[in-house]
N, C-alpha and C positions, 0 to 999 in steps of 0.2 A: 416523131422519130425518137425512137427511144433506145443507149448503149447500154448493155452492163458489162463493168469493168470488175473484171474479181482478181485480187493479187493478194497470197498467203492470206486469205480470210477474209482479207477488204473489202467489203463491195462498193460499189459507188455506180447509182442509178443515175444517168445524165440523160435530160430529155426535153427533147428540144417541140417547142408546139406555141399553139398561140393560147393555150391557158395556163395559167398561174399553177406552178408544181411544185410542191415540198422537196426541196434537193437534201437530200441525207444521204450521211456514210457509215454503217453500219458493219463492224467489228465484233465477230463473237456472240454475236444476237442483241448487240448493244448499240447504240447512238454515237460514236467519235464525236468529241468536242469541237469545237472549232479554235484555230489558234491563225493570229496574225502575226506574218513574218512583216518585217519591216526590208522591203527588195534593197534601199540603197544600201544596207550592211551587209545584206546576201552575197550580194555581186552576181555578176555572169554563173549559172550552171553549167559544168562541166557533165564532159560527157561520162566520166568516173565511176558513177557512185555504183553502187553494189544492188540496191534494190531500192528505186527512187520512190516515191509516194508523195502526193499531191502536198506540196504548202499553202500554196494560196492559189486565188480563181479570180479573174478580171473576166463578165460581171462576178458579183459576190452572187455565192449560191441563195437559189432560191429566188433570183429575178426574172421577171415577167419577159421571155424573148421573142421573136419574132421567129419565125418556120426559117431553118439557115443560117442565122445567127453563131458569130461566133463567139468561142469562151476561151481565152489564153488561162493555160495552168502552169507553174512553177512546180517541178517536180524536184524532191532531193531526197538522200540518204539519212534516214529518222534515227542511227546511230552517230553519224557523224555532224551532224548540223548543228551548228556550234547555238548555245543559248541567247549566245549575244543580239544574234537576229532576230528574237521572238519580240514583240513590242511586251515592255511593261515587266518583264525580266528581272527581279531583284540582282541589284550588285554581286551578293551572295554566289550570283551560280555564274555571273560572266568567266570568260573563260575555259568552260565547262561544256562538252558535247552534250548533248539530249543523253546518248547513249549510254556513259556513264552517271549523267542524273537519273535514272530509271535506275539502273544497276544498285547504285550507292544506296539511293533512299526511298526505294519503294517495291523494287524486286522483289526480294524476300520477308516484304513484311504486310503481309494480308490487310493488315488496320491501313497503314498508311494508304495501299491501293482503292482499298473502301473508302476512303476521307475523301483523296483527290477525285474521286469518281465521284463523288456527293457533289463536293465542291464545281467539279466542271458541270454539271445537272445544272443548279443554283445558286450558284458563287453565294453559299453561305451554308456556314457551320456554327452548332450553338458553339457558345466559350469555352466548355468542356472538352468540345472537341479540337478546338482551336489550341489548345494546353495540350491538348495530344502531339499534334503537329509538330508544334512548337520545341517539346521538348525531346521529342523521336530525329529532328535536324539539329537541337544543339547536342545532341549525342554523339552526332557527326562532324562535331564541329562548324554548321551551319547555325548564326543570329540571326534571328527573323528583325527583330527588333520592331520600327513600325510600319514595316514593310510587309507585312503578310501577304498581302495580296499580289505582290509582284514575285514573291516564292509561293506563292499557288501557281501562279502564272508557268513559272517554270517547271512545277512540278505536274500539272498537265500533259505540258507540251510533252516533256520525258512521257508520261502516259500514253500520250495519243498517238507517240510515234513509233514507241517501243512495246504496247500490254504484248504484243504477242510475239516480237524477238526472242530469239536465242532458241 
């Protein structure tokens, strides 16, 4: 048995069977990253939000289920979901909704949206490019310092919840 779920470009193929199936979420003719909410900071989901989109999936996508089988999902609103839930979060962005991390530091700036799209592909960027990052966040006022990798983290998630907001 097989859903598709298409919401503002989203798709999201769920399909349930007794062989092993690629679960992807494809955005724009693109691959959506995967991001880990951490549920105990979440809390309860309201019924609120404006246009919810999946956080996470209990099993994790892409596991082997049985015909029936079921899969709890965590939906929430990808401009207002605070950073502090994403696991691995640099300091830098707590306090900060996804919505205005996408806005602030990657909206309007083509290079940055290309980096983090690299980055979520391979979580790796030569040094050059990492000097990009770097100094395109402390322009905003954001130190990466030796945390880069948990302001990737966030700057993803801004990605993956926002590329096609507004």
């Amino acid at each position: 048995m097989a859903t598709r779920i298409n919401n503002e470009n989203l798709i999201a193929n769920v399909a349930l069977s007794v062989q092993e199936v690629a679960a992807l979420t494809i955005r724009n003719q693109q691959v959506v990253g995967a991001v880990q909410i951490d549920e105990i900071l979440l809390g309860p989901i309201e019924a609120i939000y404006t246009s919810p989109r999946v956080v996470s999936q209990t099993p994790k996508a892409g596991t082997l289920l049985a015909r029936g089988a079921t899969v709890n999902l965590v939906f929430a609103n990808g401009r207002t979901l605070p950073a502090d839930t994403i696991v691995g979060v640099s300091s830098q962005f707590k306090g900060r909704q996804l919505g205005s991390v996408y806005d602030d530091f990657i909206k309007d700036d083509p290079t940055m949206s290309a980096l983090v799209s690299k980055y979520g592909e391979d979580k790796a960027l030569s040094e050059a490019e990492r000097v990009v990052v770097q100094q395109s966040l402390a322009r905003k006022g954001v130190e990466v310092g030796n945390d880069f990798d948990g302001a990737m983290v966030a700057l993803g998630a801004a990605y993956t919840f926002n590329g096609i907001a507004t």
